[in-house]
PATI-600671 format. One record per residue (C-alpha): residue number from 1; residue in one letter; y negated, z, x. Coordinates in pm, 1 decimal, always signed. Layout:
% residues N
[NUM,A,[Y,Z,X]];
...
//
This chain:
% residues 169
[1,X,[+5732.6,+2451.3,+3411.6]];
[2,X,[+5382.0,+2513.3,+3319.8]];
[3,X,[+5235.5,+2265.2,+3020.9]];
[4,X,[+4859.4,+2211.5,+3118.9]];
[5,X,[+4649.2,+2156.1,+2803.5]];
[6,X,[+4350.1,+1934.5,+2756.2]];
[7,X,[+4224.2,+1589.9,+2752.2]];
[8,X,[+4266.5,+1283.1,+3032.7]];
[9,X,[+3995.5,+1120.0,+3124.8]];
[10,X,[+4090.1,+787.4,+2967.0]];
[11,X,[+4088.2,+954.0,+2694.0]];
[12,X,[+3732.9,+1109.5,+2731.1]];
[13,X,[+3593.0,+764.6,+2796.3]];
[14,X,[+3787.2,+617.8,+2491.7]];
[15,X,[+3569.4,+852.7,+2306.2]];
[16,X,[+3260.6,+780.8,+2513.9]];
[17,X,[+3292.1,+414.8,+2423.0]];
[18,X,[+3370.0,+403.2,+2050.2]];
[19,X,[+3084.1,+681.2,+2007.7]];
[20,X,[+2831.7,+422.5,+2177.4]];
[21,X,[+2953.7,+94.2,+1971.3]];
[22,X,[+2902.0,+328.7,+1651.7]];
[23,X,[+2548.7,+423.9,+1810.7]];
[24,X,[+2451.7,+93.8,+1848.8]];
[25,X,[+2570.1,-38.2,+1480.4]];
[26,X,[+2374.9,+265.6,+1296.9]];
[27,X,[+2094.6,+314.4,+1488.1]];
[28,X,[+1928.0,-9.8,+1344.1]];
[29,X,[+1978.6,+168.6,+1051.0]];
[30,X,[+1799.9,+504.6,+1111.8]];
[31,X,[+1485.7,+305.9,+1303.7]];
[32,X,[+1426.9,+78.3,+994.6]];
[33,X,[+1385.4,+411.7,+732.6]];
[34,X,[+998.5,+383.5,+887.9]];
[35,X,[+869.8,+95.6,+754.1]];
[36,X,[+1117.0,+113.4,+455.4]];
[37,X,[+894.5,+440.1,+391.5]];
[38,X,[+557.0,+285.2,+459.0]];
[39,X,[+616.7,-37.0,+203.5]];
[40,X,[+736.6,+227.7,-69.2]];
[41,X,[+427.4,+418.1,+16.9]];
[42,X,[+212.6,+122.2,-45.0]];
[43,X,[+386.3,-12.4,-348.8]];
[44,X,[+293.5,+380.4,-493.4]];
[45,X,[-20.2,+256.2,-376.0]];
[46,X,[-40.4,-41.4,-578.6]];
[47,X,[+71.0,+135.2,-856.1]];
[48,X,[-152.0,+373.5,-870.5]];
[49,X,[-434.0,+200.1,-859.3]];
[50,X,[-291.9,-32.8,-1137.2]];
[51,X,[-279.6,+276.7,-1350.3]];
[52,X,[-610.2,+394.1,-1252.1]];
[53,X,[-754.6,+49.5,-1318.8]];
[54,X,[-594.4,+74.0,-1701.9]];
[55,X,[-733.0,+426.1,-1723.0]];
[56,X,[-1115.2,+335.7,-1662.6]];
[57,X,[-1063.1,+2.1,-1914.1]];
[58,X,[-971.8,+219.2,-2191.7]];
[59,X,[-1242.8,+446.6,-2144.8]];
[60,X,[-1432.0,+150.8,-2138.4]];
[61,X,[-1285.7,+28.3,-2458.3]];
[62,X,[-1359.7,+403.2,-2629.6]];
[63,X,[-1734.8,+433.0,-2457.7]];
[64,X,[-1752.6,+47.4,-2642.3]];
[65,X,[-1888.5,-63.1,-2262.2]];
[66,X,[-1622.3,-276.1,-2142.6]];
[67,X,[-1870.3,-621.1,-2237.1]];
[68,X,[-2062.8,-502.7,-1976.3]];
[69,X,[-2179.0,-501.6,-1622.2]];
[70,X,[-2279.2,-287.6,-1457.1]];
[71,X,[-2160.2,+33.5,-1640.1]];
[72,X,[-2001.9,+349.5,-1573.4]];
[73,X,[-1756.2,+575.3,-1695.3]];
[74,X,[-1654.6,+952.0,-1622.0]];
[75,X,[-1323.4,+1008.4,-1527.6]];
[76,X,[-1174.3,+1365.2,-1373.4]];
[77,X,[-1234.5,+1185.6,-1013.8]];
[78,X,[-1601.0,+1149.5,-1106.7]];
[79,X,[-1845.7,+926.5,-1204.1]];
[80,X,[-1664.4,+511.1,-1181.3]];
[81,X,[-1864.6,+208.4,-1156.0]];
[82,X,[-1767.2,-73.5,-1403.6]];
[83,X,[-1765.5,-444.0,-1414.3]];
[84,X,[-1662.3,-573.8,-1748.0]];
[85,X,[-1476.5,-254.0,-1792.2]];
[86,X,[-1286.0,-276.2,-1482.8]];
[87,X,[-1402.9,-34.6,-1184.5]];
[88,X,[-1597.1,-257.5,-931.0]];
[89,X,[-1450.4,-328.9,-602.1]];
[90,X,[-1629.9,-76.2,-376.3]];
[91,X,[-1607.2,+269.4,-299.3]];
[92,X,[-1778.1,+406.4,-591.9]];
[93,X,[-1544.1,+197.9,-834.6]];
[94,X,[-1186.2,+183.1,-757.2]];
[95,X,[-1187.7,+435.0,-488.5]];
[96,X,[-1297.9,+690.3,-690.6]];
[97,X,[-1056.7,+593.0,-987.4]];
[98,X,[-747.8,+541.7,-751.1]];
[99,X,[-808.6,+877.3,-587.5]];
[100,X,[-656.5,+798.3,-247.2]];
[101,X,[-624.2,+1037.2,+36.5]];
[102,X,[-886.2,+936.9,+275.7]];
[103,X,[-691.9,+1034.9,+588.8]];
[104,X,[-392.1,+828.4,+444.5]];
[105,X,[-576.1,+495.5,+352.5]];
[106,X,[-843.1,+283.3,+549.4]];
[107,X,[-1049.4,+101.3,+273.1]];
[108,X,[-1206.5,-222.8,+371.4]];
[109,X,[-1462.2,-383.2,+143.1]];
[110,X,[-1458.4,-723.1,+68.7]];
[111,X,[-1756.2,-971.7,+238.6]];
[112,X,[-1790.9,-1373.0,+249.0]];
[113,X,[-1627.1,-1641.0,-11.3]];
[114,X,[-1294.9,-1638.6,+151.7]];
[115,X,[-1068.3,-1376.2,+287.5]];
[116,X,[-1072.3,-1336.2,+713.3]];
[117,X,[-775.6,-1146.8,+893.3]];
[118,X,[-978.8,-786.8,+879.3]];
[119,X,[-1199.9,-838.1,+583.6]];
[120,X,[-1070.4,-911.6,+280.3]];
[121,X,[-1290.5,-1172.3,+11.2]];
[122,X,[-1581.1,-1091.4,-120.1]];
[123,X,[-1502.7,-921.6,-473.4]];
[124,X,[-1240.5,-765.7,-362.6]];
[125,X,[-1123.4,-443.4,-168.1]];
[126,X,[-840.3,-381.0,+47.2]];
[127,X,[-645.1,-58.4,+158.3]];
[128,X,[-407.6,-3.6,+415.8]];
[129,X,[-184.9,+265.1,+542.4]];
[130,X,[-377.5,+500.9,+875.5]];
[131,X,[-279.2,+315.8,+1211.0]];
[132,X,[-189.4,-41.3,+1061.0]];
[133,X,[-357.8,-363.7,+1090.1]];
[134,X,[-374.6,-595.7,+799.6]];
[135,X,[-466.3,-969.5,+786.7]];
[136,X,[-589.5,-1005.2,+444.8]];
[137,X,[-526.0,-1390.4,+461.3]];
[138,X,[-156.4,-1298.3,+325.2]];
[139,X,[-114.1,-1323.3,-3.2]];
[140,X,[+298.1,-1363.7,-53.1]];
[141,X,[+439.5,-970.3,-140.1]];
[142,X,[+662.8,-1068.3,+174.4]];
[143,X,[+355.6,-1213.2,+414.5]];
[144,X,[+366.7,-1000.9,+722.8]];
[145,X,[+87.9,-774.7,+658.5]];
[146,X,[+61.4,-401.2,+468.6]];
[147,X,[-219.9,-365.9,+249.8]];
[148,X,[-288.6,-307.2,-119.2]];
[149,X,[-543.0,-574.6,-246.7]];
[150,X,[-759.9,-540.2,-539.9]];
[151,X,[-977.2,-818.3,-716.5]];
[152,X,[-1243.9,-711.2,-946.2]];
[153,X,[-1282.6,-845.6,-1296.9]];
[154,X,[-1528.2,-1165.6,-1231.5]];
[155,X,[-1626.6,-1186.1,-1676.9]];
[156,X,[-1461.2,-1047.2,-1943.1]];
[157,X,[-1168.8,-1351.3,-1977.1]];
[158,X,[-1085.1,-1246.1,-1624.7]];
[159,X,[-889.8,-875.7,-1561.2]];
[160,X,[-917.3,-739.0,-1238.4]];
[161,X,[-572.5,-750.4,-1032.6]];
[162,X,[-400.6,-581.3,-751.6]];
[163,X,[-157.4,-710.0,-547.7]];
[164,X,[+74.3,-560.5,-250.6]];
[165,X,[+214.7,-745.5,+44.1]];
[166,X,[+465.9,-533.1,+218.0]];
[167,X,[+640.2,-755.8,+436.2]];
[168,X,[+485.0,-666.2,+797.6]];
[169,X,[+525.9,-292.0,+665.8]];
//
């Protein structure tokens, strides 16, 4: 007698099955590394315009122009714009002290007294990542929007700030 070697096909579909169910409990998984990336990629954001914010106040400090506004200061990114020591809230300020990728961010300037969905308040400046729409009206870190926010100094008893929300990431 000839033993035939192989699998059954209840066996095949055994296999089928328990591959799927493990498909369907890890794929969540894999689809959620995007935004995961894109709300560490703004939090680096944040960050580094934090540091590039401390950077132009102490060259402030050493230039002895940080009581003042308007001023500049010179920093390997170019020429920065000053308020009270702080870069200003426009492109020639904190855009040019944060440094960031043009291709990578959308920068939206800051118009009106109070934040609107696409604009953020005047005073302010707002970046998101290429290809995602922020509402500016979200404050909380876990708001559903993605956008870096920062908030110029207003007098010298007032730093500027910068904030992330990262919740619609």
């Amino acid at each position: 007698m000839k033993r035939q070697q192989g699998f059954t096909l209840i066996e095949l579909i055994i296999v089928i099955v328990v591959l799927g169910i493990l498909a369907v409990t890890a794929a969540p998984q894999f689809i959620n590394f995007s935004s995961d990336a894109r709300a560490s990629t703004v939090k680096g954001a944040q960050a580094s315009i934090q540091g590039a914010m401390q950077l132009v106040y102490a060259r402030s400090l050493v230039n002895g122009t940080e009581g003042t506004s308007p001023s500049s200061v010179t920093t390997e990114g170019g020429a920065v714009t000053t308020s009270y020591g702080y870069p200003t809230a426009d492109a020639a300020g904190i855009a040019v002290a944060a440094g960031l990728n043009a291709n990578d961010w959308t920068q939206v300037d800051g118009t009106g007294a109070a934040a609107a969905e696409a604009t953020p308040a005047g005073g302010a400046v707002g970046f998101h990542p290429a290809g995602v729409t922020p509402d500016f009206t979200v404050t909380a870190e876990t708001g559903d929007s993605c956008h870096v926010l920062y908030t110029a100094a207003v007098d010298e008893d007032n730093a500027a700030t910068v904030s992330a929300v990262t919740g619609g990431c």
